[in-house]
N, C-alpha and C positions, 0 to 999 in steps of 0.2 A: 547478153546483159540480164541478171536478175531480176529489173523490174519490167520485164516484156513476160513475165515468167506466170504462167497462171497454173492453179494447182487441177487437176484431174477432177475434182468436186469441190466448186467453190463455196457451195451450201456447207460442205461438212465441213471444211480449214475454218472458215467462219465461225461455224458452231462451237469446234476446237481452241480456240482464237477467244473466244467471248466466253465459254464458260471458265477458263484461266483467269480472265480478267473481273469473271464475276464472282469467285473463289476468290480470289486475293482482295480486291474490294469490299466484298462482305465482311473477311476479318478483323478489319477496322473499326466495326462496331459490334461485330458478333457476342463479345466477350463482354461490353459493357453490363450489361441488365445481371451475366451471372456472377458479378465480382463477391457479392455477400456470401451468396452458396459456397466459390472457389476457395474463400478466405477462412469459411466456417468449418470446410472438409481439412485446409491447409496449416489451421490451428494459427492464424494470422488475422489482423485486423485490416476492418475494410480497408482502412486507407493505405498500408502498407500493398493491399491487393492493385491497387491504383498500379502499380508500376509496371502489371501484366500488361495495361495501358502504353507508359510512358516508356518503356523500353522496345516493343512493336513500333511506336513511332519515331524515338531517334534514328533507330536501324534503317528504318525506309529511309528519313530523311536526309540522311549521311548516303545510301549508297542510288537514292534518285539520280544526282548529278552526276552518279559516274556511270549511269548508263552509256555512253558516245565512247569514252576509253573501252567497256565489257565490251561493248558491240564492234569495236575495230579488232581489238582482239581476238574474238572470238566468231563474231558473223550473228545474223540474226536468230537466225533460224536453231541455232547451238545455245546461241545466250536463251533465248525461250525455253527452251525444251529442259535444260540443266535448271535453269529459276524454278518453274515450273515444278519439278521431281523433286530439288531440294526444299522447296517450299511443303510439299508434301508429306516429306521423311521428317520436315522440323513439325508439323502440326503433328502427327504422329507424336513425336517425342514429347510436345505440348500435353499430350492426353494421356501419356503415360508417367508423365510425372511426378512426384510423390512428396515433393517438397515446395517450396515458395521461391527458393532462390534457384531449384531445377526448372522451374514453369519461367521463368524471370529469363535465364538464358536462352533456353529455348525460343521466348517469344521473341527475344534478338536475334536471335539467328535468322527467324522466320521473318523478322519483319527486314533484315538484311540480304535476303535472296528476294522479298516481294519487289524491291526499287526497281528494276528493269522490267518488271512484268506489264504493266502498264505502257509506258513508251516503247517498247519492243514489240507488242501488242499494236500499237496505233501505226507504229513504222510497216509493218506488214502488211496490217490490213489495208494503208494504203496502195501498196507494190502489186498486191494481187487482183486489185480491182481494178478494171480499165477506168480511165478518165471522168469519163459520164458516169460512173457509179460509186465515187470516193465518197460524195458527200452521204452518199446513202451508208457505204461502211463510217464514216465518223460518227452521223447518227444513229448507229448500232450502240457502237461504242458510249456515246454518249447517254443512253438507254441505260445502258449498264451500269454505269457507273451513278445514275440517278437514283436508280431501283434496288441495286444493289447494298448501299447503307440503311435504305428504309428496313430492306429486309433482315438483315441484321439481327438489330434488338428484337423482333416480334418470333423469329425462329431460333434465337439464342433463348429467349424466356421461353417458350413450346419444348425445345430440346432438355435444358437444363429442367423444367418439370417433369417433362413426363418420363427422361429418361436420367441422365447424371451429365453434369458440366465438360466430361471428358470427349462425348461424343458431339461438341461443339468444334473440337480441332478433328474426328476424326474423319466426321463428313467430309471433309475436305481431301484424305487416300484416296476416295477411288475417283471422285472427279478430275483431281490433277495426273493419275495415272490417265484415265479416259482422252483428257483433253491431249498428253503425251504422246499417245499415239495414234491420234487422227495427225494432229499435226505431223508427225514425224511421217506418217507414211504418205500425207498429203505434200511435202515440203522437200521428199527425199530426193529431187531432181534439181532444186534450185541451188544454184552456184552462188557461196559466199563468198569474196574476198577480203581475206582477213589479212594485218599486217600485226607488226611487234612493234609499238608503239613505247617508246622509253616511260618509265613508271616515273611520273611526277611525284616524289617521295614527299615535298616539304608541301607541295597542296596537298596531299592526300592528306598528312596528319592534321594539317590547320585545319581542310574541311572538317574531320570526324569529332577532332574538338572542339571546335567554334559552332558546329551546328550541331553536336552532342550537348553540349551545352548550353545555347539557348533553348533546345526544345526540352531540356528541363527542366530551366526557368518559366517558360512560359507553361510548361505541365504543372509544376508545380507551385507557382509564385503567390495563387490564391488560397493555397491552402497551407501555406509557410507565413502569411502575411508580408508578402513581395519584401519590399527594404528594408523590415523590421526582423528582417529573419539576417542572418552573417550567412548563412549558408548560401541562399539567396543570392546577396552583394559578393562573395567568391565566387561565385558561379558567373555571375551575369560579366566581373571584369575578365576573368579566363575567356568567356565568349568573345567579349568585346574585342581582345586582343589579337586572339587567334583568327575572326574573322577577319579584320583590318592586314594582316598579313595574308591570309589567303587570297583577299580579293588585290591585293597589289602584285601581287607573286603570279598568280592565274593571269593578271591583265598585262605583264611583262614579261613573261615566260615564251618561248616559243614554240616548248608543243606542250599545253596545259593539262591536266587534269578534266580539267570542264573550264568547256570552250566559254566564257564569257563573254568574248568577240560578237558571237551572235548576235548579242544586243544592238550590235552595230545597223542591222537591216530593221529599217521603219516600222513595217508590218507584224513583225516578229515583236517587236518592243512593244509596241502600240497594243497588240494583240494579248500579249500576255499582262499588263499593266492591266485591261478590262478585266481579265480573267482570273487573275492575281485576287480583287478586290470583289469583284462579282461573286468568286467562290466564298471569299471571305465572307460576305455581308449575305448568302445563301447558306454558308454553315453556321453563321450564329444563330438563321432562321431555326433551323433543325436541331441546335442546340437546346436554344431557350424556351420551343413549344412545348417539348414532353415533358421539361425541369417543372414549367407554368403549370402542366396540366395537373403534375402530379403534387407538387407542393401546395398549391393556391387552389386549384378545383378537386384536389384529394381522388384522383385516380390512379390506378394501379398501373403499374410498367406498362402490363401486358394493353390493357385499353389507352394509354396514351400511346402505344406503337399503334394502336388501330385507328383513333383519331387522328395521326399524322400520315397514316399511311395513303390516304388517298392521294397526295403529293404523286404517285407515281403512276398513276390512272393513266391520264393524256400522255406523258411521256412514251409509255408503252403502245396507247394507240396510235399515236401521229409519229414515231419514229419513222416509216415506211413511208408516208404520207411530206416528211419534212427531207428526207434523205431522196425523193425521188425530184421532187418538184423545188428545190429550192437554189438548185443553177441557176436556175435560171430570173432567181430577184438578186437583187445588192445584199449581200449578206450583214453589212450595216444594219439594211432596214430590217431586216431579219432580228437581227443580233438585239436596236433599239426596241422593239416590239417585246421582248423578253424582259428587258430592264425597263418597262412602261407595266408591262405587269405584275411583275413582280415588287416593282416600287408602291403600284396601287393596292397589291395585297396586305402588303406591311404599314399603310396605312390606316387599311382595314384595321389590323390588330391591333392599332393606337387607339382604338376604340372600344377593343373587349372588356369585359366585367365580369366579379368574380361570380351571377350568375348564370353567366352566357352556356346556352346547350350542346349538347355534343354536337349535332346536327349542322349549327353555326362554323365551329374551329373549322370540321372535315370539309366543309362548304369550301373556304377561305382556302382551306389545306390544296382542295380541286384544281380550285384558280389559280391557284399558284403553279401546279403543274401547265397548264399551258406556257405559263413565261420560261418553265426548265425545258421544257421542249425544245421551245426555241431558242434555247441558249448555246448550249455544248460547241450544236456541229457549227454554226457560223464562226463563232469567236474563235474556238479551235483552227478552222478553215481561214481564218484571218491571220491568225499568226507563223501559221507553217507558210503561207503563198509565198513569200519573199523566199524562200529558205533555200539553200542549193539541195538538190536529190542527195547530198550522201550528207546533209547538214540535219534530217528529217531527224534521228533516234537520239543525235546529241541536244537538238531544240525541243522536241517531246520529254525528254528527259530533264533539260532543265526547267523548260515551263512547268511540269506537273510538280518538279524540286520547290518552284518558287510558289504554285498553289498550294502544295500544304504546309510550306513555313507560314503562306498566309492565313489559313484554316487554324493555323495554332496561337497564331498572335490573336487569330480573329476570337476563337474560343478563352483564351484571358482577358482579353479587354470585355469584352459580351459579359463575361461570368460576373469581373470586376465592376462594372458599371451598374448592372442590376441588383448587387449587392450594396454598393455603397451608395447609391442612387435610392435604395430602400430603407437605408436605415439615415438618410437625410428626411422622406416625408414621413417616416415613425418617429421623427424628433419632431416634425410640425404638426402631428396628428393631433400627439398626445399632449401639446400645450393647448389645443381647441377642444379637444374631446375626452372628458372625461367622468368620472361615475354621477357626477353634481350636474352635469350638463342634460336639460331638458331632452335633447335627440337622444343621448346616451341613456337615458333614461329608459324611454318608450323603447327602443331597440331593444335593451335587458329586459325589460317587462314581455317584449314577443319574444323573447326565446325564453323564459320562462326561468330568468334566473334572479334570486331575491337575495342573497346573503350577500355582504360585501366581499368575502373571499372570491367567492364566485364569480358574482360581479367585475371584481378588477382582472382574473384570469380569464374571463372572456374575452373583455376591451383590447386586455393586451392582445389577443392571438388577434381579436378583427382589426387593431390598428395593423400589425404587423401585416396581415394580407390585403388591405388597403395599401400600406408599404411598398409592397412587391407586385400590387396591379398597377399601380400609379406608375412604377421606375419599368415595370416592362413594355405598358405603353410609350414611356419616352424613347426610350431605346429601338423598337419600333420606329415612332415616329422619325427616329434618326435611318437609320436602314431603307426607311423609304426614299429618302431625298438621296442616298447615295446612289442608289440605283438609279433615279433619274439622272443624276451628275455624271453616270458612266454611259449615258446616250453623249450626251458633247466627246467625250473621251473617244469614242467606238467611229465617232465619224473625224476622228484626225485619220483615219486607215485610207488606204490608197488601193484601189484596185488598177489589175486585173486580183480575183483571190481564186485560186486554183491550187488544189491541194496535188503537189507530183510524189510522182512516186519515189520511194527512196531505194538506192542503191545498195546491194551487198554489205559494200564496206563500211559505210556508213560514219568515215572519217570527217574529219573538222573541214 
């Protein structure tokens, strides 16, 4: 049996194993910071650049789900290795691209071989780890996947300066060749079995449209003006339709596309439900500090990546520390002690102001890494326990499906809120404060401004950033009570939580 199956150097499979997964993860945000540079060299404006964005993300999130069908098909070990190379060959084509709608397809392609990368990754690295040391690969994995977005923007802006935007995809050839053959030569003994699995034709096309389609509603909806756009409302009922058919079709079909069933086991639902909304309410974290920092405290890309970066400090330290020792508590109390910090930290920032020091944010940014630490491997280890061994690659794949639809709902609502939440206290501002109003006054006198022109285009920019400190402490202030809501959530879970290992096949 393949999961009895250890590789010859578990140190290097590993290494193999996570720098794949830290490649494909990075590219989810690598590319944001250099959109102006891309669009300026591509003769295209920023916002049409957005879709280097929004077409990487449909792609994953269309073929996340059908990791469990790749992997029956093809075996673990084959689906990695082929992701992996073609993930490669497409960043490659990314860098040599020469137009907007070459870099467009390209990034679909690439972000359409990354879906399996991840859950095929986490199925492994459980199979090769004996029992006692799973949780230490999850929180590897989980490491990576923390560290990895941070690093992102702050080496997509270092790269795209010091050298050109193209060497942002191209870094990624020799690592994905690298990591191809440690694995392969570390992996060459292990037995796949693979079957021919009839091709569920009508989910396939519902999935690709129904979640082609919302994720570019939800990509796009703030910046089309969501229902006041027609484009918008076409989109969103094409979605709505198409999903309503896949998810009936998938749940009475007998051999699915993507197993829905799963949901069927406690721990698996319970586990991803946490996780689902925990990432969510973590990626608006990450969303809306570097937006804050650089809009409202007027910092540059490259220093709002450095003030969010300490985020990944702890994680990094206590991965080895959390991975070894943490069999042995209730991964519950684990899991709670995450969503206790992490809801304490977002409190925290119900409280910033637009002179707060850099010193302050990274402080708070710190803290917050100890709750991601202890986040990943428990909740993770909670929802695969129930899972049958060859159920591992199809439930990794749907749970990481169901955490970035939730990452992208979560970044529209986040965006949408602190926008229109800002321009609701710039309407109450500026009925209390203005050029005639004594406070308004002595303020314009300390910044040294006399002329009335001058005067009302100051008020405006301070009402406005008053605006957007007020609506991102509320938004905060919300974030944090979610987190603690998902402690009640986290202890509906039932142990034993033991993460098994997964089989070859890796069938439904």
């Amino acid at each position: 049996m393949s999961s009895e199956f250890r590789p010859p150097n578990l140190a290097l499979a590993t290494v193999g194993l996570s720098l794949a997964t830290f490649m494909q993860v990075l590219d989810t945000t690598i590319a944001n910071v250099s959109l102006p540079t891309i669009a300026g060299n591509l003769g295209v404006s920023v916002n049409q650049s957005t879709w280097v964005i929004t077409s990487f993300a449909v792609s994953t999130a269309i073929a996340l789900p059908l990791t469990g069908f790749l992997n029956r098909r093809f075996g673990e070990v084959k689906l990695f290795i082929w992701s992996t190379l073609l993930f490669s060959l497409a960043s490659l084509l990314c860098g040599l691209a020469q137009s907007m709608p070459m870099l467009i397809l390209f990034r679909a392609i690439q972000g359409a071989v990354a879906g399996p990368m991840y859950p095929i990754t986490q199925s492994l690295m459980i199979s090769i780890y004996p029992p006692a040391k799973r949780g230490m690969a999850l929180a590897l994995l989980a490491m990576v996947t923390v560290v990895a977005p941070i690093a992102g923007p702050i080496l997509g802006g270092w790269i795209t300066d010091n050298y050109s935007w193209p060497w942002i995809f191209f870094v990624n050839v020799p690592i994905g060749i690298f990591a191809c053959m440690v694995v392969s030569n570390q992996m060459k003994l292990r037995v796949d079995t693979t079957s021919r699995p009839k091709i569920d034709y009508v989910g396939l096309i519902t999935l690709i449209v129904g979640v082609g389609a919302l994720q570019i509603v939800l990509d796009k909806g703030n910046d089309e003006d969501w229902f006041n756009s027609s484009f918008i409302v076409i989109t969103s009922i094409v979605s709505a339709i198409a999903l309503a058919v896949f998810l009936i079709w998938e749940l009475t079909d007998d051999d699915p596309i993507v197993n829905l069933r799963l949901l069927r086991h406690h721990n698996f639902r319970v586990g991803t439900i946490a996780l689902v909304l925990a990432y969510a309410a973590f990626f608006a974290i990450g969303l809306l500090v570097p937006q804050w920092l650089q809009r409202n405290l007027g910092y540059t890309s490259t220093w709002a990546g450095f003030a969010a970066a300490p985020l990944g400090i702890l994680p990094v330290m206590l991965t080895f520390i959390v991975g070894k020792y943490a069999s042995r508590t209730d991964m519950r109390l684990l899991a709670s002690c995450a969503f206790l910090v992490m809801g304490i930290t977002c409190f925290l920032r119900s409280n910033f102001f637009l002179q707060i020091d850099f010193n302050s944010v990274a402080l708070v940014q710190l803290l917050q890494g100890l709750g991601v630490a202890l986040f990943f491997m428990p909740v993770t280890t909670i929802l695969l326990s129930d899972l049958k061994p060859n159920e591992i690659a199809s439930g990794g794949g749907l749970a990481t499906f169901l955490r970035t639809l939730g990452a992208s709902f979560s970044a529209s609502l986040t965006t949408f809120l602190w926008d229109r939440r800002a321009i609701v206290h710039h309407a109450h501002l500026s009925e209390h404060f203005t050029p005639y109003d004594s406070s308004a006054q002595a303020t314009l006198q300390a910044a040294g401004v006399s002329s009335p022109q001058a005067a009302n285009a100051t008020l405006e920019q301070l009402i406005t950033q008053q605006g957007y400190q007020i609506s991102f402490n509320e938004v905060f202030h919300l974030l944090g009570w979610v987190f603690f809501a998902l402690i009640v959530v986290i202890w509906m879970a039932r142990p034993p939580f033991t993460a098994k290992a997964g089989t070859a096949g890796g069938g439904h």
